[in-house]
C-alpha positions as CSV (number, residue, x, y, z in Angstrom):
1,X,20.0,34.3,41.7
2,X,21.9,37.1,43.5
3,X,25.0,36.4,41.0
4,X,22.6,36.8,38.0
5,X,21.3,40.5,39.6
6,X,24.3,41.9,40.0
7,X,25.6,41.0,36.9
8,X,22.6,42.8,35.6
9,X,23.5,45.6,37.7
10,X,27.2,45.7,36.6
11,X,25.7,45.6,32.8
12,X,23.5,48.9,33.4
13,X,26.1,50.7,35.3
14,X,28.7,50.5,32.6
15,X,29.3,53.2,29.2
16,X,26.4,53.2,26.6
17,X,28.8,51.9,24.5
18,X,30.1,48.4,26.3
19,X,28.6,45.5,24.6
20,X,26.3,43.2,26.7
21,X,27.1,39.6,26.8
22,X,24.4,37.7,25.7
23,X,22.2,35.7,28.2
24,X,23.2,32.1,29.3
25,X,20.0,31.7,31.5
26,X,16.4,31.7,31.5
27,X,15.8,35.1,32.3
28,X,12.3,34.1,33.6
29,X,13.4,31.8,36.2
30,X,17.1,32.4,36.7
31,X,18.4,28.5,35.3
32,X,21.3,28.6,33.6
33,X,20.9,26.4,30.2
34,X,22.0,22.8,31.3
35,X,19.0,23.4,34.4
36,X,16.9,24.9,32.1
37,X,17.4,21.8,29.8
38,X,16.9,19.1,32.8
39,X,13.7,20.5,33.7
40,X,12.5,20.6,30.5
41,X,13.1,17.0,30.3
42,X,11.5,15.9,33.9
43,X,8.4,18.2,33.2
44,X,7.7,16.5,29.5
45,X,8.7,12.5,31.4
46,X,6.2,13.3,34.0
47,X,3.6,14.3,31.0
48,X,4.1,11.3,29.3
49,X,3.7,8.6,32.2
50,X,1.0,10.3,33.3
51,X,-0.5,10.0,29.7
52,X,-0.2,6.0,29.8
53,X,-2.9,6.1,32.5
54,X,-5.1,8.5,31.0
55,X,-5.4,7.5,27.2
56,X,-7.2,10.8,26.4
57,X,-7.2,12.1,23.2
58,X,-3.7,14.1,22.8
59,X,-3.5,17.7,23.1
60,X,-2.2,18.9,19.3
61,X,-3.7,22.2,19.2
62,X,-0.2,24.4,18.6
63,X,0.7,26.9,15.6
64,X,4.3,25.4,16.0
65,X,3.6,22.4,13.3
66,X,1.8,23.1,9.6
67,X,-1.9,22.5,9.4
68,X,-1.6,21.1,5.8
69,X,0.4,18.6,7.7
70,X,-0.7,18.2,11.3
71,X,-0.2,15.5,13.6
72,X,-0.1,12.1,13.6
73,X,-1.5,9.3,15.8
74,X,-0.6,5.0,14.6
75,X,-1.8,2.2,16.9
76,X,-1.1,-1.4,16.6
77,X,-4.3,-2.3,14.1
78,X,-4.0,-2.3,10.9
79,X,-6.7,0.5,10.6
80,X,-5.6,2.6,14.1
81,X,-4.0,5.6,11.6
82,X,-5.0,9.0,12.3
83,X,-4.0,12.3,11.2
84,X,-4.8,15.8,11.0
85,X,-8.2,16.6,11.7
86,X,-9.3,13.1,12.5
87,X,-7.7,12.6,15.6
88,X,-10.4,15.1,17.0
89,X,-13.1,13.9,15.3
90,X,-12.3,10.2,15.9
91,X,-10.8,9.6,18.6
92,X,-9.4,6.3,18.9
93,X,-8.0,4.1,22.1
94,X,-4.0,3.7,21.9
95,X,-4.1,0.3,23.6
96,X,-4.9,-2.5,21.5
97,X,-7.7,-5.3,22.1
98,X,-11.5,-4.7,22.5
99,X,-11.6,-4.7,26.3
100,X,-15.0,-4.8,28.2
101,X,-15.8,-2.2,30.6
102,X,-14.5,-2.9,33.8
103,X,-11.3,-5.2,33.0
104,X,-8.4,-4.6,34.9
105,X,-5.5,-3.0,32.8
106,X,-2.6,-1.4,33.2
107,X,0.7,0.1,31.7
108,X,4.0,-0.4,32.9
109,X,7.3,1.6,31.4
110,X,10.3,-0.3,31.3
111,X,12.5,2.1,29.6
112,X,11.8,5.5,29.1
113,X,14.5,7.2,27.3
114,X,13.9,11.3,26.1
115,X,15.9,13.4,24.5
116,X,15.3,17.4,24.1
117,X,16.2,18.9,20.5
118,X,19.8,20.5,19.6
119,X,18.9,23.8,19.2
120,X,19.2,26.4,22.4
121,X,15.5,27.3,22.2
122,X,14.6,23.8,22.8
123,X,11.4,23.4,20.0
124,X,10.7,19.9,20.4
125,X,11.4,16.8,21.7
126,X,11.5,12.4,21.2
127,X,10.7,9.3,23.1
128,X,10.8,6.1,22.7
129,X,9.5,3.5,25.9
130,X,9.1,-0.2,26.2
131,X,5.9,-1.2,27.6
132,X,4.2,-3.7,29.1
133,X,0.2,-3.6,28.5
134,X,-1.3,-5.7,31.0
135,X,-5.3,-7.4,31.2
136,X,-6.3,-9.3,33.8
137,X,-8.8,-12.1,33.1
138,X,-9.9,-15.2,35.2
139,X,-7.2,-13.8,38.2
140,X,-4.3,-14.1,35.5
141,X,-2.4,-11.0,33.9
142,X,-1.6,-11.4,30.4
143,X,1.7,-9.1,29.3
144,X,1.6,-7.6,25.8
145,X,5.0,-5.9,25.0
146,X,4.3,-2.8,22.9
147,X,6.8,-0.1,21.7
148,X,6.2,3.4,22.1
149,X,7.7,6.4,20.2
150,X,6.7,10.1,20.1
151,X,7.6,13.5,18.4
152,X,6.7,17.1,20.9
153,X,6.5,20.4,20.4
154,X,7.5,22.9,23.1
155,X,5.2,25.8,22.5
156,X,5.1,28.2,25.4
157,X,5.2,26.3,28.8
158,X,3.8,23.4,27.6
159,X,4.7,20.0,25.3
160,X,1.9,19.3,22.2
161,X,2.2,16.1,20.7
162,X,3.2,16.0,16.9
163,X,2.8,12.2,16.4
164,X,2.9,9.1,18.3
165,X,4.2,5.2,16.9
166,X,2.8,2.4,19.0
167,X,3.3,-1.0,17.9
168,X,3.6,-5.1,18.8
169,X,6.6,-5.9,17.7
170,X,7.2,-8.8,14.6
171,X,9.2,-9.7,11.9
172,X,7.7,-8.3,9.3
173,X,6.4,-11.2,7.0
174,X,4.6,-10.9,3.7
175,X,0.8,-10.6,3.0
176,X,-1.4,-11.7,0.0
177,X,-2.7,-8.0,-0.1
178,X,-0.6,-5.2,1.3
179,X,-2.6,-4.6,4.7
180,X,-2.9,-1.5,7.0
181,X,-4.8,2.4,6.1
182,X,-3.2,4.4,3.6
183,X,-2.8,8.0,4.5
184,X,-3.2,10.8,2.2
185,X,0.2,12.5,1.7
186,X,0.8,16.4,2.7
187,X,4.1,18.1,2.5
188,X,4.6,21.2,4.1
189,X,7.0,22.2,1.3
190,X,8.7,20.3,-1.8
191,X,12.2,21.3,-1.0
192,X,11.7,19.8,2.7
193,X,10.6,16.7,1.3
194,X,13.7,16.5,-1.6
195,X,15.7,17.1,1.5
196,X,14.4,14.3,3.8
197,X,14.2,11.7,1.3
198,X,18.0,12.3,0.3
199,X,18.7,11.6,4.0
200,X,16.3,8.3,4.1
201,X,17.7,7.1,1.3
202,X,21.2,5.2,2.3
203,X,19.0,3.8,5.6
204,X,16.0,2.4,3.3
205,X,18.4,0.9,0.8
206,X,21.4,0.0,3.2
207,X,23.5,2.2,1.7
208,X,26.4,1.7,4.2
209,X,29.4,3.9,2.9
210,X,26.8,6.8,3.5
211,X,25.0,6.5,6.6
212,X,27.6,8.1,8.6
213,X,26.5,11.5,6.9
214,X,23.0,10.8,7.3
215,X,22.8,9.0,11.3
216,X,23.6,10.8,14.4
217,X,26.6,9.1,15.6
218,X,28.3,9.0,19.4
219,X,31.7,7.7,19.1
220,X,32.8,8.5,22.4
221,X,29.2,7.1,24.0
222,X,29.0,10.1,26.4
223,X,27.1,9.8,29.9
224,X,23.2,9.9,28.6
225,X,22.1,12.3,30.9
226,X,23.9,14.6,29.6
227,X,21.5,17.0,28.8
228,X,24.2,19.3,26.4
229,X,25.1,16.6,24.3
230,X,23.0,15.8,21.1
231,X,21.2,13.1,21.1
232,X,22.8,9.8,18.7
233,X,20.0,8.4,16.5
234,X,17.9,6.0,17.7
235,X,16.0,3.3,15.4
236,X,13.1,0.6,15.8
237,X,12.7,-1.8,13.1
238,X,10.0,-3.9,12.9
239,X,11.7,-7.3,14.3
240,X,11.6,-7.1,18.1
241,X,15.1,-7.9,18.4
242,X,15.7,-4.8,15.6
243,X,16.4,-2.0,17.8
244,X,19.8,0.3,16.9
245,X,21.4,3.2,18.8
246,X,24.0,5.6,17.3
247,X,26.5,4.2,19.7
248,X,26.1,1.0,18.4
249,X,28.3,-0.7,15.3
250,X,27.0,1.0,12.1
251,X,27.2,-2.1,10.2
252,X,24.4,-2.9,12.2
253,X,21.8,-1.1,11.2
254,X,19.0,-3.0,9.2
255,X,14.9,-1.8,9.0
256,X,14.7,-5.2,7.3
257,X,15.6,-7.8,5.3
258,X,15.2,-6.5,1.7
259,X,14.0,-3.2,-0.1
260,X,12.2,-0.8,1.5
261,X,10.2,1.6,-0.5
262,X,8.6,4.3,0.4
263,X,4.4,5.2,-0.3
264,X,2.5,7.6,1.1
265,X,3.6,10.4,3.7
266,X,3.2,13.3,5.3
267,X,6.3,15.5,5.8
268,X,6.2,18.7,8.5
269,X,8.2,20.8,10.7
270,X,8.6,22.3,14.1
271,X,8.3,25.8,14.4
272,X,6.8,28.9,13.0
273,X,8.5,28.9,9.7
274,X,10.7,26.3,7.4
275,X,13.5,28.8,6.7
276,X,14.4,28.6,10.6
277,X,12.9,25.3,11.4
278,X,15.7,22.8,13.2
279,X,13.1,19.8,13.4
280,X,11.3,17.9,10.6
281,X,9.2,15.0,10.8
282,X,8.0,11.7,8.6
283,X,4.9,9.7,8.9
284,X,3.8,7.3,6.1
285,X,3.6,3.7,4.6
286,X,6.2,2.0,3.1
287,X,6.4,-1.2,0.6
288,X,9.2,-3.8,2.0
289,X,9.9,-6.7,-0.1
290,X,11.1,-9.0,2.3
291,X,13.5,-11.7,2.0
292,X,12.5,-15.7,2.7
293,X,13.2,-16.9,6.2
294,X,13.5,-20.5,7.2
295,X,9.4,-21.5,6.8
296,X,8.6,-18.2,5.9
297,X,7.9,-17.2,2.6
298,X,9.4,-14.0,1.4
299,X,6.6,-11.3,-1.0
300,X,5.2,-7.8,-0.2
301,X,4.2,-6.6,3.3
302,X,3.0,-2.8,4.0
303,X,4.4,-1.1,6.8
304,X,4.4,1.7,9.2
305,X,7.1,4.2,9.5
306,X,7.8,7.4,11.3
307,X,10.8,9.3,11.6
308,X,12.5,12.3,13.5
309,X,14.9,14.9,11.8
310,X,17.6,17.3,12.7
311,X,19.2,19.8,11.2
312,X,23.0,19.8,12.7
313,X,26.6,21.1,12.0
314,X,28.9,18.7,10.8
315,X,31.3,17.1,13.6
316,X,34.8,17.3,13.1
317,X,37.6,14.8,13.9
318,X,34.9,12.7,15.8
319,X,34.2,15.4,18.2
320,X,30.3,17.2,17.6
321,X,29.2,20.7,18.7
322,X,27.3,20.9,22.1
323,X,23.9,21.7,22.2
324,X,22.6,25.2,21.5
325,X,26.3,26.4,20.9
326,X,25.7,26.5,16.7
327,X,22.5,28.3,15.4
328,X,21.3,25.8,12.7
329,X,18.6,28.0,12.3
330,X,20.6,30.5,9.9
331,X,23.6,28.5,9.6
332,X,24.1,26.9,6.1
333,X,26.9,24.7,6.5
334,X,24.1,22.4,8.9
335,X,22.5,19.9,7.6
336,X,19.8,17.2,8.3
337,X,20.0,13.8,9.8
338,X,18.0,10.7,11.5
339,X,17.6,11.3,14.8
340,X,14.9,8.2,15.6
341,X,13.4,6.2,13.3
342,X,10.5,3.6,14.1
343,X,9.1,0.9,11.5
344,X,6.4,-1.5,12.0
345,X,3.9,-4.0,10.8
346,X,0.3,-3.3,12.0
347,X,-1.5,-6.6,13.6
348,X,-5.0,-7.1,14.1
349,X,-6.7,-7.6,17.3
350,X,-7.4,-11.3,16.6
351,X,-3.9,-12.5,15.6
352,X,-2.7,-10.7,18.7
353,X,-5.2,-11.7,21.2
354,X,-4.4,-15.7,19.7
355,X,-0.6,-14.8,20.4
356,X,-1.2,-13.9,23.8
357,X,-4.1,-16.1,25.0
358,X,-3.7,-19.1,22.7
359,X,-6.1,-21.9,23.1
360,X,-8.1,-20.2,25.7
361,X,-9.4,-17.5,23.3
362,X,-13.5,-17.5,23.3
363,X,-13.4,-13.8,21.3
364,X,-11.5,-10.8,20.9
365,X,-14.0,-7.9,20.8
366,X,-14.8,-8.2,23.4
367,X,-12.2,-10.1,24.9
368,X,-13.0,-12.9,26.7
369,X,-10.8,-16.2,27.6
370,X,-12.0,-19.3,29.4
371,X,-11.0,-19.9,33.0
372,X,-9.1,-22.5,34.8
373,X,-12.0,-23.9,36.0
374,X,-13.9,-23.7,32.8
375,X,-16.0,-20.9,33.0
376,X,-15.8,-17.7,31.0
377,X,-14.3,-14.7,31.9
378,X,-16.2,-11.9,33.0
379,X,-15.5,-8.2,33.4
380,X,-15.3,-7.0,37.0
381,X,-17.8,-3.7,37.2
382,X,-17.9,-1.4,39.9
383,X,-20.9,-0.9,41.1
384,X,-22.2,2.6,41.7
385,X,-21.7,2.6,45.3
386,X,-18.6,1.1,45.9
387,X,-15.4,3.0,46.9
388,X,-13.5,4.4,44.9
């Protein structure tokens, strides 16, 4: 802190004349950038766990994203899609399964991994975390893994969620009638969308001698906590075994096992204006036409799909620009990529709860399982006086 002041000093006592270097810091706290950048990510980490244990409806009130778009909110049912509006006027519960009052839950991360945006104001931020959902019943825990993925904001000193993913993951498997709530699709502008779907394109239709343009790529797999280095794209597919990082082989990457099509979305941005926005986002359906599986027969299936975007410069000879030191927000020669991608099939409470409880299923809404010893299982409710 001292160093910063007289450097300040030095500034003011020299000619009118001498240019002033331009700040490295955060003038309101003294951190330089990569400190600045670090506690940017602890402070949104601690917001998230602390979110799992709350399930309150989202905070979303910020100017940075477009009202014609607004934010997002999917859960695991077929009919857990919210957006805009809605997510204030009906709110929903993330988890999934119609738990009485008074069950024990409870939400464990496994692997929270966060990663801040590119450019040196820091406008947003993505997640993804592997969770265990967990209900006790008749003195047994049940584990449901879920998957988790997020898009923030940084307005002010605060993160505002743009959308959220959650979802059971399954291979996707087709449906007599294509399943799950249709959103109504809202572009913040035509050009935007033109732009994004050139850059979805080779990943939908495994277009593999141009996802290297399109995917954020880490050939030398750099420490990940580096904060300074952008972040390679991440993608969740609907399979539970289809997860694929930018450090991994590029002939890899699959969402599925056929076409991919997409239906309805809503396309936005970060930030107060599309001519200088670094961050775009895409939440909507899509129409897979999956391929047969050994006792699984192939058709139509609808599902889920959100996706984060970037605008970047171009890296050269393998090595990419460090965060914050290329303005993408005026320069041309950036352009957009995938930085996370998540794609699911929505399940409904009562193929799920049969998945986890089997046999001992009695009902799913509310939930209620039969015991070791043959009775039903009850909620445990506090009573009025107890302890908290």
């Amino acid at each position: 802190m001292k160093r910063a002041l007289l450097c300040m000093l030095a500034c003011c006592g020299g000619p009118p004349h001498a240019p002033t270097k331009p700040a490295t810091g955060d003038l309101a706290t003294g951190d330089t950038d990569v400190q600045r950048r670090q506690r940017m990510l602890a402070e949104l980490e601690d917001d998230i766990r602390a979110s799992y244990d709350r399930d309150e409806e989202p905070d979303t009130d910020t100017q940075r994203i477009d009202p014609r778009v607004g934010p997002s909110r999917i859960g695991v049912g077929p009919s857990d899609v919210l957006y805009g509006d809605e997510i204030k006027s009906h709110p929903a519960v993330r988890w999934p399964l119609g738990v009485s009052p008074g069950t024990q839950t409870a939400v464990r991360s496994k692997h929270l991994d966060v990663h801040l945006a590119s450019d040196r104001g820091v406008s947003a931020a993505w997640m993804a975390d592997e969770l265990s959902w967990r209900v006790t019943l008749c003195g047994r825990t049940a584990v449901i893994p879920l998957r988790f993925t997020a898009l923030y904001a940084h307005d002010g000193d605060r993160w505002v969620e743009v959308f959220e993913h959650l979802s059971f993951g399954d291979a996707p498997h087709a449906t007599p009638e294509l399943v799950g709530t249709r959103v109504h699709t809202a572009v913040s502008s035509r050009s935007l969308a033109d732009d994004l779907s050139r850059t979805l394109t080779p990943l939908l239709y495994r277009e593999g001698d141009r996802l290297p343009a399109v995917l954020a790529l880490d050939p030398h797999n750099l420490a990940a906590d580096d904060v300074e280095q952008p972040a390679p794209t991440f993608l969740l597919a609907p399979d539970p075994d289809g997860e694929w990082s930018g450090t991994d082989d590029i002939s890899r990457v699959q969402l599925v096992d056929g076409k991919l099509d997409p239906d309805d979305r809503r396309i936005g941005f970060v930030g107060p204006s599309l001519d200088t926005a670094t961050i775009a986002y895409w939440v909507g359906n899509f129409v897979a036409t999956v391929a047969d599986r050994p006792g699984v027969k192939g058709g139509r299936v609808r599902l889920r799909g959100t996706f984060v975007f970037e605008k970047r410069p171009a890296c050269k000879n393998g090595s990419c620009p460090r965060s914050g030191t290329v303005d993408c927000s005026t320069d041309a020669s950036c352009h957009w990529v995938i930085a996370a991608g998540h794609v699911s099939q929505p399940i409904d409470d009562a193929d799920l709860a049969q998945r986890v409880f089997g046999t001992a299923l009695l009902s799913f809404d509310p939930l209620q399982i039969t015991c070791d010893d043959g009775t039903r299982s009850a909620p445990v409710v506090k009573s009025p006086d107890a302890a908290p």
